[in-house]
N, C-alpha and C positions, 0 to 999 in steps of 0.2 A: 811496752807490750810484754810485761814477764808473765802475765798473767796467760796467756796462750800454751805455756809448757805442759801447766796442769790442766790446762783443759783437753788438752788433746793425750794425753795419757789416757790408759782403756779404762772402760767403768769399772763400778764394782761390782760384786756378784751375786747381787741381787737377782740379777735374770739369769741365770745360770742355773738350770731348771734340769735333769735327767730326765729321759723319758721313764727310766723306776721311777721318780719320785710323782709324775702325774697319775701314772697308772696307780701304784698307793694311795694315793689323793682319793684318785674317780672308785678305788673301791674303796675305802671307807666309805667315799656319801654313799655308793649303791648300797653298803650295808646297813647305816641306818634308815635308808629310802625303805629297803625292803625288811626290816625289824620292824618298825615304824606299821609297814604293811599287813604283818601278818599278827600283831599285837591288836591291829583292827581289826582284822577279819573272825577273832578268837571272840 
C-alpha cells in the first residue's frame, strides 16, 4: 500500500482560483458581450 502516500498528499493548483482572477474572467466576457453589443446596434 505505498501507493496511499501520494494519494493523500494535497492536489495541485489547479483549483486555486482568486476571487481577482474570476472577476477578470467575468469582465472580459462582459466586455466582449457588450462590444459585440453595441457593434450591433451601430
Amino acid at each position: 500500500m505505498k501507493h496511499v502516500r501520494t494519494i493523500s498528499r494535497k492536489p495541485a493548483k489547479a483549483a486555486d482560483v482568486t476571487i481577482g482572477q474570476v472577476i477578470a474572467v467575468i469582465a472580459a466576457i462582459l466586455e466582449v458581450i457588450g462590444s459585440a453589443l453595441v457593434s450591433k446596434n451601430v
